[in-house]
Structure formats: structure tokens, C-alpha cells
C-alpha positions in Angstrom: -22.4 15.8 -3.5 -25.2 13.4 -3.1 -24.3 11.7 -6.7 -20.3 11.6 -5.6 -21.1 9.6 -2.8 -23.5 7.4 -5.1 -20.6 7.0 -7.6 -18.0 5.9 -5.0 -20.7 3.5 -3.1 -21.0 1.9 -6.7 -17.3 1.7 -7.0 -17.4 0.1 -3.2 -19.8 -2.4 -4.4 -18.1 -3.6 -7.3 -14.5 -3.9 -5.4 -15.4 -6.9 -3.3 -13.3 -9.4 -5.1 -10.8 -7.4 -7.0 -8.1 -9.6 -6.6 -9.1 -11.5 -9.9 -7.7 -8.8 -12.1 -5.1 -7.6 -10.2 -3.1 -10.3 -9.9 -2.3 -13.1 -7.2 -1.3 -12.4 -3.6 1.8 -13.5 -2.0 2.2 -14.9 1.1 3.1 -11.3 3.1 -0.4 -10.0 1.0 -3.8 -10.0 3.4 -6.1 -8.3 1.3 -9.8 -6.8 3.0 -13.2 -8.5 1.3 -15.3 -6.9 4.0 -15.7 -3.1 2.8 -17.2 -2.0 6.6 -14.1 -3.7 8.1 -12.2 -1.9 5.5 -13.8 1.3 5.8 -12.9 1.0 9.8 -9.2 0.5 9.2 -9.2 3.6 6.4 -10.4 5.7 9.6 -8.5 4.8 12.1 -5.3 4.4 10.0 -6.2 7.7 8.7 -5.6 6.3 5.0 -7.0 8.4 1.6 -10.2 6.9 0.4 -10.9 5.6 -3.0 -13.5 8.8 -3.2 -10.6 11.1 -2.4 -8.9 8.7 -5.5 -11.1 8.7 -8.1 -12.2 12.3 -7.5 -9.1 14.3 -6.8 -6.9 12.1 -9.4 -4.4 11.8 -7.1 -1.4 9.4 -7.5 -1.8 8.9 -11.5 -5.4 7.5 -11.4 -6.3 8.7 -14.3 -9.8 7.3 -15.4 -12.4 5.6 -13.5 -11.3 2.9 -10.8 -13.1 0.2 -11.6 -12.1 -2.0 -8.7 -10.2 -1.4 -5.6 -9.0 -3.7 -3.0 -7.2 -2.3 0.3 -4.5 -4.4 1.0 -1.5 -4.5 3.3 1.9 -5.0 2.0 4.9 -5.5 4.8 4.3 -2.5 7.2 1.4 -0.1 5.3 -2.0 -0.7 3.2 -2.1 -0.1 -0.3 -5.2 -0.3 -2.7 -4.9 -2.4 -5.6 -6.8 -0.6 -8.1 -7.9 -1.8 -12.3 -9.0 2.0 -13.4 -10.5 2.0 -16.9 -8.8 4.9 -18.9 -10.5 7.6 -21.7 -9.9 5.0 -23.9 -11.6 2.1 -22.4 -8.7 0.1 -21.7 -8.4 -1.8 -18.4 -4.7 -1.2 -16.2 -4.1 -2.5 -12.9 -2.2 -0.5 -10.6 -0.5 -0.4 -6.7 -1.3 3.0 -4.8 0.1 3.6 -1.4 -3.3 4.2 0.9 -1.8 6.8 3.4 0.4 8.8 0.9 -0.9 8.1 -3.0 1.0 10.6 -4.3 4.5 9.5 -2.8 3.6 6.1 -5.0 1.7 4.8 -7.8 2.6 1.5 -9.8 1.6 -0.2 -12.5 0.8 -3.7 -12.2 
């Protein structure tokens, strides 16, 4: 359990600035920088972590997230992930932060 939380505090550390490879922002885009802000609104918006992501392989992430950027797009937060696959290759994707399931897309 100890090593999980390890893992996704890596992942956390690497994500500040994940905008690079995941594309540009439009003007409706505010994307978080500050991972304790975004931790705060991941509780009280009662969104799925990027643990509960990369360990449960929920909404197609399949591989290891790389990066990951919460985001809000129109009316609900999203995280904008680049998740390296089995065979090393590098894909950006879109996944809805309160339901990933309902929506996963590639970028």
C-alpha cells in the first residue's frame, strides 16, 4: 500500500506542467499547476483520483500515466493524461474526473 501511494506521489510530481504534451488550451480551458490546490478540489468535488486511475485502469488507461493535469472544461474537470503504453509509446488522452468510465478520449 505504502509503495502505491509512492508511485502515484511520483506520478503527482511529474504532472506539474503537463500541458506541454497534451496539447494547447483554449480560452474556456483553466487547467490546475498547484497539485495541493488540486487535490482540494478532487475532494470536495468528489472527483476519481489519478491513483484510483492508474491502479484500477478505469476509463481505458491502459499503461502507466505519465502525466496528468486536472482541468475544467465548460461545466466539469477532466484530467488530461499522456500514459505510456506496454509498448513504450507515448498517447495523450481526455478523461472525465467525476465519471472516467462514462468518457475517455484520445487526444
Amino acid at each position: 500500500m505504502m509503495r502505491d501511494v509512492m508511485k502515484a506521489t511520483a506520478v503527482v510530481a511529474v504532472t506539474i506542467g503537463a500541458a506541454v504534451l497534451t496539447g494547447g488550451l483554449g480560452a474556456a480551458d483553466a487547467c490546475v499547476t498547484d497539485w495541493g490546490e488540486a487535490s482540494a478540489i478532487v475532494r470536495s468535488e468528489r472527483l476519481t483520483t489519478v491513483e484510483d486511475l492508474a491502479t484500477h485502469r478505469a476509463a481505458g488507461v491502459n499503461g502507466q500515466i505519465v502525466k496528468a493535469t486536472l482541468c475544467r472544461e465548460a461545466d466539469r474537470y477532466v484530467y488530461r493524461l499522456v500514459v505510456r503504453d506496454g509498448s513504450g509509446t507515448l498517447r495523450a488522452m481526455t478523461v472525465r474526473a467525476d465519471s472516467p468510465v462514462k468518457a475517455a478520449t484520445p487526444r
